[in-house]
NUTORDO-206496 format. One record per residue (C-alpha): residue in three letters; x, y, z. Coordinates in steps of 0.001 Angstrom, whole numbers, padded with zeros to 6 digits, always signed. Layout:
ALAXYZ/...
This chain:
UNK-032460-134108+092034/UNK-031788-130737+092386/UNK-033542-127472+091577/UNK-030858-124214+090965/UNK-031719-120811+090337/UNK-030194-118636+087977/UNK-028217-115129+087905/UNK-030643-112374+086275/UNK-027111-111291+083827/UNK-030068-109060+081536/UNK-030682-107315+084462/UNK-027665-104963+084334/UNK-028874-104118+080964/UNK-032348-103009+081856/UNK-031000-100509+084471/UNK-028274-098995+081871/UNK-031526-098569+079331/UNK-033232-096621+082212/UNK-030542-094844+082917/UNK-030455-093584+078890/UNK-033853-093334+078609/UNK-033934-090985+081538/UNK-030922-088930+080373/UNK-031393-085172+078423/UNK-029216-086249+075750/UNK-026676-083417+075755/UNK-023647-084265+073658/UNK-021151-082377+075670/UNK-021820-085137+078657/UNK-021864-088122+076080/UNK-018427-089137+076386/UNK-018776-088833+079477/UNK-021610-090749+080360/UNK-020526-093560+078004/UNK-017668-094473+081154/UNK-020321-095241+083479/UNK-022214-098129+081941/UNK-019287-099484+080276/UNK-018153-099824+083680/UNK-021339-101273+084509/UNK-021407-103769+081898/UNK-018344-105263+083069/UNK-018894-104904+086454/UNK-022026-107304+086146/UNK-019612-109680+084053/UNK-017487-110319+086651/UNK-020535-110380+089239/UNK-022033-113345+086789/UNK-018836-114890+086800/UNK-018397-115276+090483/UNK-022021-115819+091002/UNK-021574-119005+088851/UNK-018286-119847+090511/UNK-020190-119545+094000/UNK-023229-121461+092754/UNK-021010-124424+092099/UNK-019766-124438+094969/UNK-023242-123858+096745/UNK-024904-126867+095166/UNK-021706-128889+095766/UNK-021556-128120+099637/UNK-025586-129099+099716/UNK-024881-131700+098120/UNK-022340-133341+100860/UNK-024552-131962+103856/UNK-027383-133963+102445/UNK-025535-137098+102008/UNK-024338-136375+105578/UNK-027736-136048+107136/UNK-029582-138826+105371/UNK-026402-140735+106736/UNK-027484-139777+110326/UNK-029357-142331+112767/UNK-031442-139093+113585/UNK-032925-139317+109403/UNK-033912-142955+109678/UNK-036730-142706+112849/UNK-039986-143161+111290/UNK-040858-142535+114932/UNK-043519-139221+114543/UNK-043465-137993+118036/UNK-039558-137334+117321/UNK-039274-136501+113049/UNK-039867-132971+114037/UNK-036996-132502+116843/UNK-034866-134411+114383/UNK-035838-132079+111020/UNK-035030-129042+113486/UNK-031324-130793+114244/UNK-030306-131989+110759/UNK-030640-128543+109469/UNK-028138-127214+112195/UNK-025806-130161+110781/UNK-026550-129239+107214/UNK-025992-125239+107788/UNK-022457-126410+109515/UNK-020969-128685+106617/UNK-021708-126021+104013/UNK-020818-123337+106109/UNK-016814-125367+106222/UNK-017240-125888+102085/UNK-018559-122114+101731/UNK-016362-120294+104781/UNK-017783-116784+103822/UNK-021555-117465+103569/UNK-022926-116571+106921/UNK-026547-116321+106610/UNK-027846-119973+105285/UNK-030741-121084+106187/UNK-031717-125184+105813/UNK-034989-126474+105752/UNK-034909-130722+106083/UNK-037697-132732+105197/UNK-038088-136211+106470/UNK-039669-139182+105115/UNK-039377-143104+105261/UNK-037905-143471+101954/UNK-036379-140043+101072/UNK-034263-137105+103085/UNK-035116-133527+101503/UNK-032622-130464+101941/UNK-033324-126864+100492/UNK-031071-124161+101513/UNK-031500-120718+100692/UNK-028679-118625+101042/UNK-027759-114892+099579/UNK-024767-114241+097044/UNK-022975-110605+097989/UNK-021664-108934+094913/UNK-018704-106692+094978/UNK-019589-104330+092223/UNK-023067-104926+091966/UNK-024356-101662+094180/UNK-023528-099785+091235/UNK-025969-100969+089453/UNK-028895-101140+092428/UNK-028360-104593+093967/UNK-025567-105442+096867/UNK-027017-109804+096888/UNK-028788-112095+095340/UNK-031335-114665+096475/UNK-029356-117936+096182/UNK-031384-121362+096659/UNK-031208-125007+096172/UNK-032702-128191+096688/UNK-031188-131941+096461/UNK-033256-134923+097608/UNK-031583-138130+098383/UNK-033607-141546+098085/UNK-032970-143805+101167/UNK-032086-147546+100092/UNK-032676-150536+102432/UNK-030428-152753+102923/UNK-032473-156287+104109/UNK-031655-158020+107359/UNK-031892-161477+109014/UNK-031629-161791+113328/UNK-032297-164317+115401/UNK-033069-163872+119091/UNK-031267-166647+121591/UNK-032833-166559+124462/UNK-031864-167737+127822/UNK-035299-170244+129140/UNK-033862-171717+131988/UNK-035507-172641+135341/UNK-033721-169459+136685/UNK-035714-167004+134695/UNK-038911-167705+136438/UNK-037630-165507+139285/UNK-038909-162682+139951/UNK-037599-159238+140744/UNK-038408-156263+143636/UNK-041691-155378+141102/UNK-043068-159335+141259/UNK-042619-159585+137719/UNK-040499-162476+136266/UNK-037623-162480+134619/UNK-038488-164282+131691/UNK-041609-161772+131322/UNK-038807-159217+131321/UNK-036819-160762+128355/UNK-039910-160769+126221/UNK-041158-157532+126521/UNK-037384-156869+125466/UNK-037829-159320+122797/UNK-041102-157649+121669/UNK-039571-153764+121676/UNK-036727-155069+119738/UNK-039018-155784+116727/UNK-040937-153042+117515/UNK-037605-150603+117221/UNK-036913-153124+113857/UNK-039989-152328+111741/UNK-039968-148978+112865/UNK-043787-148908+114463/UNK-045309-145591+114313/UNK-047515-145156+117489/UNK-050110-147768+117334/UNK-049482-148768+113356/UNK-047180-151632+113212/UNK-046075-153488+110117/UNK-046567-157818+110312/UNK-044041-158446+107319/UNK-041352-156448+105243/UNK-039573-158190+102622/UNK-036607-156596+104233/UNK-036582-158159+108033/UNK-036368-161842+108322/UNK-036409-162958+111957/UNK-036010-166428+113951/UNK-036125-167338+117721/UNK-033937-169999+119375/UNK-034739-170438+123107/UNK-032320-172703+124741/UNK-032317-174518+128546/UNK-030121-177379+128775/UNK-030889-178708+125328/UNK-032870-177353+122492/UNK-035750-177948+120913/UNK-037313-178021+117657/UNK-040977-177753+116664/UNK-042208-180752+115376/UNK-046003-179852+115380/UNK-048061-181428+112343/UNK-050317-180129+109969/UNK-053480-181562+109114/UNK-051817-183522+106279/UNK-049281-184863+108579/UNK-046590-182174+107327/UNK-044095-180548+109959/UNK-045776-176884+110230/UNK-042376-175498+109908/UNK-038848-176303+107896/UNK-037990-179943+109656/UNK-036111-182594+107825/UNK-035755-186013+109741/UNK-032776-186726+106970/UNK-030443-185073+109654/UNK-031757-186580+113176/UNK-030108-190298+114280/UNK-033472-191956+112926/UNK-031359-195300+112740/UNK-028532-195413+115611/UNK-025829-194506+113463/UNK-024407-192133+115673/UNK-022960-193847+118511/UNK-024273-191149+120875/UNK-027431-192599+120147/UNK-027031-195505+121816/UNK-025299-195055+125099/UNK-028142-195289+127023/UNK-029404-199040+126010/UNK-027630-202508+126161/UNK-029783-204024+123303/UNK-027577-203085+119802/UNK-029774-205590+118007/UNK-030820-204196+114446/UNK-034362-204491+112613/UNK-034511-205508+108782/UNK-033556-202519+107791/UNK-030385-202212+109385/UNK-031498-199673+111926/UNK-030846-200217+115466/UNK-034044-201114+117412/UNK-033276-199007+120753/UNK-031743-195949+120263/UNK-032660-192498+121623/UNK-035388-191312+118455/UNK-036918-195661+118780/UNK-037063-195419+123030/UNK-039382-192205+122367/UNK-042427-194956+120421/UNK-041684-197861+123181/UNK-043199-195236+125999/UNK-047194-194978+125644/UNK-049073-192205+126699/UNK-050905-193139+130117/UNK-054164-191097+129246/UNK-054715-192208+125592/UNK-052360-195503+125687/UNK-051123-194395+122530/UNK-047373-194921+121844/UNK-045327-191919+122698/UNK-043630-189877+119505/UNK-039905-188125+119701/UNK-040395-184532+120866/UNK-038167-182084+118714/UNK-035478-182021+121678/UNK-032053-182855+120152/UNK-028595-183483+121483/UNK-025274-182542+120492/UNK-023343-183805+117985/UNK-019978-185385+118566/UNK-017168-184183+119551/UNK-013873-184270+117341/UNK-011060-182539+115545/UNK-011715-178615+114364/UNK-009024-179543+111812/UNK-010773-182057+110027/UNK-014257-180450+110864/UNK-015471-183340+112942/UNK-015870-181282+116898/UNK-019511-181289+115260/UNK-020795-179416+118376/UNK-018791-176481+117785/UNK-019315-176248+113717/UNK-022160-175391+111830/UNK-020975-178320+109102/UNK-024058-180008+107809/UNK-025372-182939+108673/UNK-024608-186467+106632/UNK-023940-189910+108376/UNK-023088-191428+111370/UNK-021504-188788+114371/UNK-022511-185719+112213/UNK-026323-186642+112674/UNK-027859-184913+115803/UNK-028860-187654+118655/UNK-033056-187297+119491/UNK-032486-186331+123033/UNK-033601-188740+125694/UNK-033321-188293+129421/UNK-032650-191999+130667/UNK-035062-192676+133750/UNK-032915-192925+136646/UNK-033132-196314+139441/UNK-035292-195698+142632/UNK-033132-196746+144992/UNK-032039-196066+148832/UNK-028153-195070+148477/UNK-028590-192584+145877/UNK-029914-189374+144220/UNK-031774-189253+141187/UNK-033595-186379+139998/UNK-035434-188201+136799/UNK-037148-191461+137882/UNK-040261-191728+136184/UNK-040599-195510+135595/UNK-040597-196360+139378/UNK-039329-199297+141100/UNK-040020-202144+142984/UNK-038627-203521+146359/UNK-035999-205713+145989/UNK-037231-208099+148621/UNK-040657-208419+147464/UNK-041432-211751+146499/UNK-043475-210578+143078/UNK-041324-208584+140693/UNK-043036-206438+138627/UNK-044487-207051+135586/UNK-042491-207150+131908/UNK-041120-203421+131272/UNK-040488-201833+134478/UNK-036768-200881+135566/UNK-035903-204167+137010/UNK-037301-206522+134932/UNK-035249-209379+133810/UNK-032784-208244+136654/UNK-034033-210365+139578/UNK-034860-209208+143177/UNK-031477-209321+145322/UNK-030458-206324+147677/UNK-027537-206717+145655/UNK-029159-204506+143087/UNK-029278-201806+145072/UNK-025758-200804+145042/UNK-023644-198412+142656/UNK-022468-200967+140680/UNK-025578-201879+139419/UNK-026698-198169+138671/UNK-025787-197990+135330/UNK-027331-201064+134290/UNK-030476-200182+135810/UNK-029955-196995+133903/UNK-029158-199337+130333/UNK-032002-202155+130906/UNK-034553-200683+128254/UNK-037215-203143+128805/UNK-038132-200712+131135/UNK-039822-198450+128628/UNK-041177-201038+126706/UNK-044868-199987+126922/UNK-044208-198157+129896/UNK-047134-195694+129812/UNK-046459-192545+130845/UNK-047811-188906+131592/UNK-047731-186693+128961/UNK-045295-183871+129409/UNK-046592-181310+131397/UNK-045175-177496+132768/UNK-045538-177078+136336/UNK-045645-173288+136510/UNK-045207-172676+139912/UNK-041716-174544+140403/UNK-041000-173516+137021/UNK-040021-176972+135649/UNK-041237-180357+133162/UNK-042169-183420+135097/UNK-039759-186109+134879/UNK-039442-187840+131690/UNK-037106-188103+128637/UNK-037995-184739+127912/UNK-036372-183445+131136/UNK-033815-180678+130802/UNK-034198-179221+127423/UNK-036189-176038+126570/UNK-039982-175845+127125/UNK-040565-173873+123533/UNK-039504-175069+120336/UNK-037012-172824+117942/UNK-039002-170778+115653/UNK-036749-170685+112369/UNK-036334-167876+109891/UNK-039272-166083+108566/UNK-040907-163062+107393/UNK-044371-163420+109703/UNK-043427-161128+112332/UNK-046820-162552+114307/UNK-044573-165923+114460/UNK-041856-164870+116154/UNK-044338-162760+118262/UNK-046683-165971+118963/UNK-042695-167776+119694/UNK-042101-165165+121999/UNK-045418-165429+124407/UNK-045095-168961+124639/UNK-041570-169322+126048/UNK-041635-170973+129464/UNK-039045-170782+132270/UNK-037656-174504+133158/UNK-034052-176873+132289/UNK-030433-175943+133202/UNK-027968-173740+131304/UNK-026353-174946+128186/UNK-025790-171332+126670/UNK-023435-173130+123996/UNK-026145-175158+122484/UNK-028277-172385+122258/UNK-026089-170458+120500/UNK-024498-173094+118294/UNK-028269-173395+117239/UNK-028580-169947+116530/UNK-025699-170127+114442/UNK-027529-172863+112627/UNK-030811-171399+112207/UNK-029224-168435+110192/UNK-025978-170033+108827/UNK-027148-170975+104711/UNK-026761-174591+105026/UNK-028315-177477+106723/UNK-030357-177729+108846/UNK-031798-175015+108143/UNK-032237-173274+104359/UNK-035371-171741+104147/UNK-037362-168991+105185/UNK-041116-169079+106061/UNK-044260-166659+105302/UNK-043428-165876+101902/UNK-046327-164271+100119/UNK-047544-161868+098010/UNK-044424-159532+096963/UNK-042251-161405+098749/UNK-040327-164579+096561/UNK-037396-165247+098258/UNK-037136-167999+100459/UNK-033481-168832+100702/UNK-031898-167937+103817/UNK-028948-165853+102495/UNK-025220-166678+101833/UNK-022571-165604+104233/UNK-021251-162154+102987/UNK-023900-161313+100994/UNK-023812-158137+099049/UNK-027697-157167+100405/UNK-028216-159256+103665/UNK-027068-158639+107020/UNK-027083-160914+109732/UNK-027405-160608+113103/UNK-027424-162797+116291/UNK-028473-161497+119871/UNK-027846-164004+122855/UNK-029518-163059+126165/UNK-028810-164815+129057/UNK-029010-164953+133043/UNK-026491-167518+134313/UNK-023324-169605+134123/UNK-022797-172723+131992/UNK-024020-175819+134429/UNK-024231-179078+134125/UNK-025838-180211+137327/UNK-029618-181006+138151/UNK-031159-178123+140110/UNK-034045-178132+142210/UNK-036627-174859+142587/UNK-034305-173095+145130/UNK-031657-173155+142449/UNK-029519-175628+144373/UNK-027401-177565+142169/UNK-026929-181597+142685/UNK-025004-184520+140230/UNK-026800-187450+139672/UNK-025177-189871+141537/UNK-024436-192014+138834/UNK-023591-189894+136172/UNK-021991-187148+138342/UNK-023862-184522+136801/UNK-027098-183729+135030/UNK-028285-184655+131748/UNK-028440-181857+129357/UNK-027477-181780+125416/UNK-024172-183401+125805/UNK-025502-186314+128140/UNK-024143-187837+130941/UNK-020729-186122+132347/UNK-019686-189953+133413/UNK-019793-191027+129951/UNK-016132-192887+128824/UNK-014199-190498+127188/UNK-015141-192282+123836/UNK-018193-191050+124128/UNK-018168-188476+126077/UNK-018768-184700+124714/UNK-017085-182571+127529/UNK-014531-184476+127012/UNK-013745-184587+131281/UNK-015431-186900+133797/UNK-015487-183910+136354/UNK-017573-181385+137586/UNK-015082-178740+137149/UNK-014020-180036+133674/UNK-017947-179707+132491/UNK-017824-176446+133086/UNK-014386-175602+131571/UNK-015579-177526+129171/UNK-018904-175376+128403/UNK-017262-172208+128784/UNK-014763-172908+125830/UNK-017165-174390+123402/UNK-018629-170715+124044/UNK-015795-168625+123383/UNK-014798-171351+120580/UNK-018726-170854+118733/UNK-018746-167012+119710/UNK-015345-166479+117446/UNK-016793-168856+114380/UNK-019709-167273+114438/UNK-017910-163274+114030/UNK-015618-165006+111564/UNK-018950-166141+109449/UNK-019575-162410+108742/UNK-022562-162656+111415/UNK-022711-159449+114051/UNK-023016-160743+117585/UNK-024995-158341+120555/UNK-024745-159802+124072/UNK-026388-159632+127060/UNK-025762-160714+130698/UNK-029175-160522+132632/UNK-029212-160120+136558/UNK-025471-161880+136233/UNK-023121-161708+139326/UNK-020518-164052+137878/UNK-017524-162108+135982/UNK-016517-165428+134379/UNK-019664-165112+132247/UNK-019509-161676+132212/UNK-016136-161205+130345/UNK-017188-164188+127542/UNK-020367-162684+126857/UNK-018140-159124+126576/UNK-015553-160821+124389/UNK-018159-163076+122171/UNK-020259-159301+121264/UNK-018843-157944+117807/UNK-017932-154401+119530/UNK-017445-153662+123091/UNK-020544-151336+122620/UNK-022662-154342+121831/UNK-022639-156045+125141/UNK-024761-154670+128030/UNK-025240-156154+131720/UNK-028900-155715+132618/UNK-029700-155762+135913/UNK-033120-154936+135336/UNK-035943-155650+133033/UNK-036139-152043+131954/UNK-032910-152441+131271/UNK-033036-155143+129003/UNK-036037-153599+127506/UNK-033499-151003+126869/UNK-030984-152513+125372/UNK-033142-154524+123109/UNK-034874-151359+122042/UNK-031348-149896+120948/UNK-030422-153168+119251/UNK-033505-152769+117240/UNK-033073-149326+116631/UNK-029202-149662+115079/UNK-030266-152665+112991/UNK-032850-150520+111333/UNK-030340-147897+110458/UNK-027839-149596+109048/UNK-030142-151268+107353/UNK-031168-147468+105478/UNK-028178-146032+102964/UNK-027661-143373+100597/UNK-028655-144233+096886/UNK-027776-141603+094665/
């Protein structure tokens, strides 16, 4: 919209009427006379002619400074301690492009007016005529205005963040690091919906937001309603319900089926044999989940590097179940919460415990009978157990199936900012380092297809509750990944020393045992060494789907020393500008905030 002024052309008349009004009227100096406001006359033709010419050119030149300016990060703040510095700036950027479209103008003057939905430029400038001091008048006031209306272009991000046991370290101020990475966390959305001072917005039908924190598995929130409905998007149609995936069964030797067909041990059926040893109720399947299985990327079967959705069989995800390990005297295992029983006591235990059913010899103390003390389920059968608890002092879960994977449960896409918020405060340090799982579930969580398809806290003005295609025309999608260590698959105790289970030469995380035959077995190595190769790929391999999805990647390394990590979390960011080692929790907080901040303007065009 733009306001122009106009030439006064009548102007020149006026004066030549004065000037004939004022004359004596002598006929002798007639002829003259009648030279001089001939002259005049054309004199102010030509003046209106390049006064038009110029004006063209004028409005044209404000024209491009204001789309230039409203295209400047400085014109999206909505931050009011810092629109007036930025007003004052713009207009030295706005005087500069029309000073190269108007090279002899020299004395414009811009006045920019900011607002969250529109960028305001008027320019006053004066025209210098040629011939017009003939007449009285060597300028003319010259002004304009042109407002352009600031579009927003909608986004969806999710936050995966690194929960491991190492995060509940502290740093030279006593503070941990995990309370560092969510005060990050929190100034990101703060920098995304553009808080003004103490006003802050809960919901914009423009910013949809998720949370994925990982550990050595991930989790997913299967809290109830009072109706018995999951509280968010959950769908047991794509967890191993049954024992159809293979995975599912690895740690049983019963592969007897039920009436229905379904397998009755398997990792999601182990979870109900357990009872809880306070209310003796039977024990229910946690949210953790496994990987999927590994495969060909040709045939889209290496299902824990692909965000392919979920049918039958292998491409179901395993309930995750950390097998209770043997008590025993010539070996190391860091899960055992069933117990044991001397072999040379002359009363075995009763019906259920580890050794039931296995008899009482020394014998069964040896490695060759670890792994079917490991396999016997009978053990759980009505095994009651404590409930899962947090110790928050050694920063880890108390041994059960639950061990190993991620304290907090994924919060999935939504518009409630207070969610994601609420997500935030109750992530918990504890679990090993899996950062491939996290990230192949944050790939899920805002990938258009299964699991995950919807988005949560519609209301009011906002309808749409379809978690957007890939490439759309509107959305944007984002992904930041925050992390503090190396890929490990080995138990660690509260000193951060790392130890393999004895039997399974290794930990138990989302891709289960490292012993596992290589059937079965989703690092695809029986080593130590392979694990990790085999960890580190699957990163690089989910970092380059991911980009190649249309989905911007920012990375973070946080109080890293390993340049392994270092140079995949460099290489997995979209741009090398979008990686940052923090070695701080200021800077994280930092880098967050400027995450948030460049989201928000790209997410503000020109509309004109």
């Amino acid at each position: 919209m733009s306001k122009r002024s106009g030439f006064k052309a009548n102007s020149v008349v006026r004066k030549l009427r004065r000037f004939f009004v004022n004359q004596s009227g002598q006929v002798a100096l007639t002829a003259g006379l009648a030279a001089v406001p001939m002259f005049a006359i054309a004199a102010g033709g030509i003046e209106v002619a390049r006064y038009n010419s110029d004006r063209a050119a004028f409005q044209n030149a404000i024209d491009v400074a204001a789309l230039a300016i409203a295209n400047d990060d400085r014109a999206s703040t909505l931050d009011s301690s810092k629109i007036q510095e930025n007003q004052i700036a713009l207009e030295a950027v706005a005087e500069t492009y029309i000073a190269k479209n108007m090279p002899n103008a020299d004395d414009i003057k811009a006045h920019v007016t900011l607002t969250g939905s529109q960028v305001k430029l008027k320019v006053d400038h004066q025209f210098k005529t040629i011939l017009g001091g003939m007449v009285g008048f060597q300028s003319v006031d010259m002004n304009s205005s042109t407002t352009v209306e600031k579009a927003m272009r909608p986004v969806e991000l999710v936050m995966v963040m690194d929960t491991t046991g190492s995060m509940g370290k502290t740093d030279s101020s006593g503070k941990t690091f995990l309370a560092g990475a969510q005060s990050a966390a929190n100034q990101l959305l703060k920098s995304l919906y553009g808080d003004v001072g103490t006003t802050k917005s809960t919901e914009s039908e423009y910013i949809r937001v998720a949370l994925v924190p990982f550990a050595a598995a991930v989790r997913l929130d299967v809290s109830k309603d009072a109706s018995g409905n999951y509280k968010t998007e959950f769908d047991l149609s794509w967890i191993d319900t049954k024992g159809t995936n293979d995975l599912s069964l690895l740690n049983f030797t019963d592969k007897t089926k039920d009436a229905t067909g379904a397998y009755v041990w398997s990792n999601y059926t182990a979870w109900s044999k357990l009872k809880n040893k306070s209310t003796n109720a039977s024990m229910a399947w946690n949210g953790c989940v496994e990987a999927r299985a590994r495969g060909l990327a040709s045939l889209k079967t290496d299902y824990i590097v692909n965000d392919e959705p979920p049918t039958s069989g292998n491409s179901l995800f395993p309930a995750y179940f950390n097998p209770d390990g043997p008590t025993v005297s010539n070996g190391t295992f860091y899960n055992d919460y069933v117990g044991n029983y001397s072999p040379t006591s002359s009363t075995p235990p009763t019906t259920g415990y580890e050794t039931s059913g296995m008899g009482k010899s020394d014998s069964y103390t040896s490695s060759a009978y670890w792994g079917a003390r490991y396999a016997n389920q009978n053990k759980y059968n009505g095994f009651k157990l404590t409930a899962e608890t947090y110790d928050s002092t050694n920063k880890t879960l108390n041994s059960g199936p639950w061990m190993g994977c991620a304290v907090s449960p994924v919060a999935p896409m939504t518009y409630n900012r207070t969610t994601i918020e609420t997500a935030i405060s109750n992530m918990k340090a504890a679990g090993g380092t899996n950062i491939a799982e996290g990230l192949a579930w944050g790939w899920r969580v805002i990938s258009p297809g299964a699991p995950f398809t919807k988005v949560t806290g519609v209301s009011g003005k906002i309808a749409d509750n379809t978690i957007a295609s890939y490439n759309d025309a509107r959305w944007q999608k984002y992904l930041v990944l925050m992390t503090d260590g190396e890929n490990d698959s080995m138990y660690r105790d509260s000193n951060g020393n790392s130890y393999p289970d004895s039997y399974s030469n290794s930990g138990y995380n989302a891709y289960g045992r490292g012993s596992q035959d290589l059937t079965n077995n989703r690092y695809g190595s029986t080593t130590e060494t392979g694990f990790k190769t085999a960890m580190d790929n699957n990163l690089d391999t989910l970092c380059s789907a991911i980009k190649n999805a249309g989905i911007t990647i920012y990375t973070t390394a946080f109080n890293i020393s390993s340049t392994n990590v270092e140079t995949r979390l460099k290489n997995c960011a979209s741009k090398p500008e979008y990686y940052s080692k923090s070695t701080t929790s200021a800077n994280l907080a930092t880098f967050f905030n400027g995450i948030g901040e460049q989201v928000r303007n790209n997410m503000i065009y020109v509309s004109n």
